[in-house]
C-alpha positions in Angstrom: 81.1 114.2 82.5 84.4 114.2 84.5 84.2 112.2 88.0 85.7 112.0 90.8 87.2 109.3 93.4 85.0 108.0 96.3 84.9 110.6 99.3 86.5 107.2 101.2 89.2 107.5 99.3 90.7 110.4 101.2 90.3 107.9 104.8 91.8 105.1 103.0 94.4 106.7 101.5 95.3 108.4 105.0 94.8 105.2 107.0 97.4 103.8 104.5 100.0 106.4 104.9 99.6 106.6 108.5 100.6 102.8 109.0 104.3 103.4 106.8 104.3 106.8 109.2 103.8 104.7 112.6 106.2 101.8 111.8 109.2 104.6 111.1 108.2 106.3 114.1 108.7 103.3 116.4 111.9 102.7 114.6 113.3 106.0 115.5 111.5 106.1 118.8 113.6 103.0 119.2 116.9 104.5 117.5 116.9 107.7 119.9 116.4 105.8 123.1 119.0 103.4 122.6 121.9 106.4 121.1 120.7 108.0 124.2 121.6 105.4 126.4 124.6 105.0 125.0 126.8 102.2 126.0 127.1 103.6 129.5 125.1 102.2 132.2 124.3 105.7 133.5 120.2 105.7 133.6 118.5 107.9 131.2 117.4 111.4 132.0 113.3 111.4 132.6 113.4 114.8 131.2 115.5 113.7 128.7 113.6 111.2 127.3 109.9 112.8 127.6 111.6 115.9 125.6 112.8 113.5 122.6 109.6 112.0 122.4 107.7 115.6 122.8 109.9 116.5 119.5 109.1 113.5 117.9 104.9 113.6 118.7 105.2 117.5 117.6 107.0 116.7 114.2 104.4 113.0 113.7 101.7 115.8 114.3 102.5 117.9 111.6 103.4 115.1 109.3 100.0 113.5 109.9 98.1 117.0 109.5 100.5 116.9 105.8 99.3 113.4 105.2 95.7 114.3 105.6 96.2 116.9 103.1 98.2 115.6 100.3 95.3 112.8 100.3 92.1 115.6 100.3 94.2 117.4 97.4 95.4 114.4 95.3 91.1 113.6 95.4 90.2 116.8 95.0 92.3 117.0 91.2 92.0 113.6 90.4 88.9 113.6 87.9 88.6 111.0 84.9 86.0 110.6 82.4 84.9 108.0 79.9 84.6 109.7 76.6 83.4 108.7 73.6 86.4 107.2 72.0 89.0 107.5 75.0 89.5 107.2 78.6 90.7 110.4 80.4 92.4 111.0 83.7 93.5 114.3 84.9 95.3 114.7 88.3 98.1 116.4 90.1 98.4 118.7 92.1 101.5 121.0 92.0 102.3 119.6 88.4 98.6 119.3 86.4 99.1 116.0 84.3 96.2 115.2 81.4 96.1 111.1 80.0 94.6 110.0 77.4 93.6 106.1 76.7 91.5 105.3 73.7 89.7 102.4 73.7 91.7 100.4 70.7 94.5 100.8 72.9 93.3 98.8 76.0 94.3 95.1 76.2 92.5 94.2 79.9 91.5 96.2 82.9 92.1 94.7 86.3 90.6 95.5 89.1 92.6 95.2 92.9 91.6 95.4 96.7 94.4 96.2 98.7 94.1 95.6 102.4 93.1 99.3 103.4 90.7 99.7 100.4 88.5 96.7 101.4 88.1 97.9 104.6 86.4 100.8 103.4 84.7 99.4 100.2 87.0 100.7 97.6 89.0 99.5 94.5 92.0 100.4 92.6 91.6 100.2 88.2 94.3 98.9 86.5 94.0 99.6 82.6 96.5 98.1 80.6 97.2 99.2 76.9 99.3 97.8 73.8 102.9 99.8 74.6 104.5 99.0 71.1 107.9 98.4 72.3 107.3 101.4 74.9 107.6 100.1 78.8 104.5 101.9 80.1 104.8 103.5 83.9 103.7 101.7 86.7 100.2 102.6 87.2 99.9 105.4 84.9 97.1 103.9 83.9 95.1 103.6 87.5 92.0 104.6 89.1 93.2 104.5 92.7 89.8 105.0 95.1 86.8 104.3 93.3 83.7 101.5 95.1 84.0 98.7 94.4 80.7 98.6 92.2 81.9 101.5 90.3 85.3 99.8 89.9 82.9 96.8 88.2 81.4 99.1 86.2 84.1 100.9 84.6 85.9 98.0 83.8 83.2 96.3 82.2 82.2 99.6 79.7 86.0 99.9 79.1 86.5 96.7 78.0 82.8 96.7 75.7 83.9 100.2 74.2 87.4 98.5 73.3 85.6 95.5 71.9 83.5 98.1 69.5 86.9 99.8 68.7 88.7 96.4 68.0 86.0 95.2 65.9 85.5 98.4 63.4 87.1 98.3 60.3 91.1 100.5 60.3 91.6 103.0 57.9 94.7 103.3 55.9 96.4 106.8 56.5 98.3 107.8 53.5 101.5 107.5 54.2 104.0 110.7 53.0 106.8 109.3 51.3 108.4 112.6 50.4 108.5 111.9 46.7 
């Protein structure tokens, strides 16, 4: 049965995004003001300056009704599943992307608390696989909202369904020599 993050994950992911937003915001807050000063001593305009920042609120608006969003969508087609002989996560949202894992592949699963995901109980699930000389992406292999006690969970049945896999006997695939 396919799953989905934790609800919180849509607050958490926001709460994050909003602090990178704020910081650039006071830097060109801070950018504008001083350009329009200038290097003249000539005191700023009061209508001048309450314009700018009216642009700039109206523009941090939209982008903050955008950030909410891209977070509800991302959650909303982000859905994994732990199948039988593979874990499967499907996301995107413009650009629908399907990954497979199976369970001979995994080598550990780690499990992280960033700042903004503790605060609201939540984990992100690291799964790293054997790459055979292939450098995998950067957290192609993540769950990035689940609770922390599902986070627990997953992590412990991936590891015990790659123990099985590790521990049953390979078979030999004929190999086509072309003889």
């Amino acid at each position: 049965m396919e799953k989905h993050l934790d609800r919180k994950y849509i607050i958490a992911s926001f709460v994050k995004q909003c602090l990178g937003l704020i910081i650039f915001f006071i830097f060109i807050s801070i950018f504008i003001v001083s350009a329009m000063a200038g290097s003249s001593n000539t005191p700023l305009e009061v209508g001048a300056v309450v314009g700018t920042f009216a642009i700039i609120g109206v523009v941090g608006v939209i982008i903050l009704g955008l950030t909410i969003l891209n977070s509800y969508l991302f959650y909303k087609t982000f859905t994994y599943q732990l199948g039988p002989d593979a874990f499967v996560k499907k996301y995107g949202v413009l650009t629908r992307r399907s990954m497979v894992i199976p369970y001979n592949r995994v080598q550990n699963v780690d499990i992280i608390e960033p700042l903004t995901f503790r605060i609201f109980g939540l984990a992100q699930l690291n799964i790293q696989t054997a790459a055979e000389g292939s450098v995998s992406v950067a957290g192609a292999a993540s769950l990035p909202g689940v609770s922390k006690q599902d986070a627990d969970m997953i992590r412990d049945e991936i590891l015990r369904l790659a123990l099985v896999t590790h521990k049953q006997p390979q078979t030999a695939v004929p190999h086509d020599t072309g003889l």
